[in-house]
N, C-alpha and C positions, 0 to 999 in steps of 0.2 A: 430404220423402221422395219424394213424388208425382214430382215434376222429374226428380229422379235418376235415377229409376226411367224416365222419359221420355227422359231421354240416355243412357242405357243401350240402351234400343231402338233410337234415335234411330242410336248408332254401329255398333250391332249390323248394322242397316238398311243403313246406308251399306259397311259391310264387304262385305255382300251382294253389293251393286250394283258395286261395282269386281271381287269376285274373281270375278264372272260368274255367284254361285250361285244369282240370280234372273233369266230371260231378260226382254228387251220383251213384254208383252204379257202376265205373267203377274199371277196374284192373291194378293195377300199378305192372308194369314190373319191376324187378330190374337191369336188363341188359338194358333195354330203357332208362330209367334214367340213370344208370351209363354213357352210351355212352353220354347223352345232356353235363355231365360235364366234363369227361375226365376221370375217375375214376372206379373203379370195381365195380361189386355186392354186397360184400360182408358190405363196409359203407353203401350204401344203403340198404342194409339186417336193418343193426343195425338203421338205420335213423328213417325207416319205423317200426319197434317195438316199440321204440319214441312214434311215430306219432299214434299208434294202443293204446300205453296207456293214451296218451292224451285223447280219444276220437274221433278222426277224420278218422282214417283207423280202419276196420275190418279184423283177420288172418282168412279166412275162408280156412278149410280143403280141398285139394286138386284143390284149386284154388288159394288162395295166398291174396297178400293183396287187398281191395278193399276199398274202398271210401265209406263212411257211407251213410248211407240216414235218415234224420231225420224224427221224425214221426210229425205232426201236433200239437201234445203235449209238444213234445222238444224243437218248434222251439218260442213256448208260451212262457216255461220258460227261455228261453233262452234270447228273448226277457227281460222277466222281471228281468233278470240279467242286464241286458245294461239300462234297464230304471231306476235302483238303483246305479248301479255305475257310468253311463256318467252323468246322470243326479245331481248328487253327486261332478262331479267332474266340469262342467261349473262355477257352485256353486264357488269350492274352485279358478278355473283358473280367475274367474273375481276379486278374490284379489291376487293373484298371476301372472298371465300372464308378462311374458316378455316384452320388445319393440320387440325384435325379433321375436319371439312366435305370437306376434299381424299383427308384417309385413308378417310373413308364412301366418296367415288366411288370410290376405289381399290379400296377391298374390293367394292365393287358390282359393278365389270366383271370382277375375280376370279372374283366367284362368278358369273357371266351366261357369262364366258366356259368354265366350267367343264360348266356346262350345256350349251352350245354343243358343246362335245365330246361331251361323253354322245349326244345328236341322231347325231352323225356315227358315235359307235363304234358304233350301233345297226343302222346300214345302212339307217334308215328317214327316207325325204322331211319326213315330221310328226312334231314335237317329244308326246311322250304327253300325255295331257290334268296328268297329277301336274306335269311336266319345263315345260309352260305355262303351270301356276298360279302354278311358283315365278319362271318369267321375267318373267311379265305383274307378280309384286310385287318383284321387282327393276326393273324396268323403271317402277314409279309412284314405287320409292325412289328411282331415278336422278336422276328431276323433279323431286321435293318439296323433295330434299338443295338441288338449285341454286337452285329459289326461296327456301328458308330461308338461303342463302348469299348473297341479293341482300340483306338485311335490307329487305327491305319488307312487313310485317306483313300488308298486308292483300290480297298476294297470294297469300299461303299457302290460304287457304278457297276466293279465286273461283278459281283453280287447279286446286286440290282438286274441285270442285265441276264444273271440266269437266273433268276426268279421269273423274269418275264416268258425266257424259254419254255421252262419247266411248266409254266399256267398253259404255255400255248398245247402245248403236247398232253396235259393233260384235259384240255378243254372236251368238252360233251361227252365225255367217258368218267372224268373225277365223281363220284358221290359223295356228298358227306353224310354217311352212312351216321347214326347214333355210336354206332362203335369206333365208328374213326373216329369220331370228334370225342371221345371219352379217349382214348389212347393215345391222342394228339394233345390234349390239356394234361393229359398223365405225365407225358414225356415235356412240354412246355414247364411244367413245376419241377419237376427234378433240373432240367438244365438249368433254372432258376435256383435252386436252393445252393448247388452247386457252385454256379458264380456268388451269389449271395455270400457263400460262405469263403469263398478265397480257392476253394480247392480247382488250381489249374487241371489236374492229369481229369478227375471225376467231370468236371466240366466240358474237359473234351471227347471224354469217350459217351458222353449223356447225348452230346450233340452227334456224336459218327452214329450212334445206334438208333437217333430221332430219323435221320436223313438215309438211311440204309432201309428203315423200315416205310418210311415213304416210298422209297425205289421201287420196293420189293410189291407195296402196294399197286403203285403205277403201273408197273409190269404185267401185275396179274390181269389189273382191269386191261389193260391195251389188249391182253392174249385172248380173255376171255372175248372183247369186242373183234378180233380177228377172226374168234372160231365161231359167233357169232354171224357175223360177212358170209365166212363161206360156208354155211350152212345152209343162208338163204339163196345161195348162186347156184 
């Protein structure tokens, strides 16, 4: 029952860390969490040791667990890990893809692109923090669908797992700008028409240049929020 009770935290945790509701640098309580699910400290103890050797929480001494903050290096290779494997894997999903699989992306850029309109009929540059949450989880459903459509089992978790990175590093810095989110639906339908259509090479080079131009985004806002910092020191 112990266990359960620790994968429970465990996904609870990880939910956290993708929808942003935990920034870098912050401290997870194990008595807060436990009360969100109903459950004690004690799984969350064990969830959160998990999650520490994954990578994603730090045990620091006399403060407990905390939320990693990646360095501008990390979040480089980190990147270059997604641009080898999703990019690898669009590839294998435009000969593999389901009808089903094909229907999810379809409803996916539906609803993204739906969103995408709400942003413009608002008259305002930044998507609302609600209108973010829902794209930034369409936008992890978009990935997962095409890794699960590569059938390669066990890239579904390290996938998963730098996705989760990647939110943390870009946590309180990402905007979703009107123009991102019209550039991110742009690039979403081509890697789509691509598998759609069978073409493995188009499919994979739609997906290196989705993920490249994400990097290059992230980058700019972390630089810009560093010269930011020390402007005001």
């Amino acid at each position: 029952m112990s266990a359960n009770y620790s994968q429970r935290a465990y996904r609870h945790i990880r939910k956290k860390l993708l929808d942003g509701t935990v920034s870098p640098g912050s401290r997870l309580s194990y008595g807060t969490i436990g009360k969100e699910i109903g459950i004690s400290a004690t799984p969350v103890r064990e969830a959160v040791g998990q999650l520490a050797s994954e990578g994603f929480v730090e045990l620091v001494p006399q403060l407990g667990a905390v939320v990693r903050e990646l360095t501008r290096d990390e979040a480089i290779e980190l990147y270059e890990l997604r641009e080898a494997l999703e990019s690898y894997a669009a590839a294998r999903a435009a000969e593999r893809i389901s009808e089903r699989q094909i229907a999810e992306l379809t409803e996916n850029l539906k609803a993204s692109a739906a969103l995408v309109e709400d942003v413009r009929k608002s008259g305002n540059a930044t998507a609302s923090q609600e209108i973010a949450k829902q794209f930034h989880a369409l936008d992890l459903g978009f990935h997962m669908t095409i890794i699960e459509a590569s059938r390669n089992r066990r890239m579904v978790k390290v996938v998963g797992d730098s996705h989760i990175l990647t939110r943390i590093f870009q946590a309180d810095r990402h905007e979703f700008q009107l123009e991102i989110l019209e550039q991110t639906q742009t690039e979403h339908e081509a890697i789509t028409l691509a598998i759609q259509s069978g073409e493995t090479s188009s499919a994979h080079d739609a997906m290196l240049r989705h993920i490249r131009n994400s990097l290059d985004l992230t980058l700019a806002e972390a630089d810009d929020e560093s010269t930011d910092r020390w402007w005001a020191e």
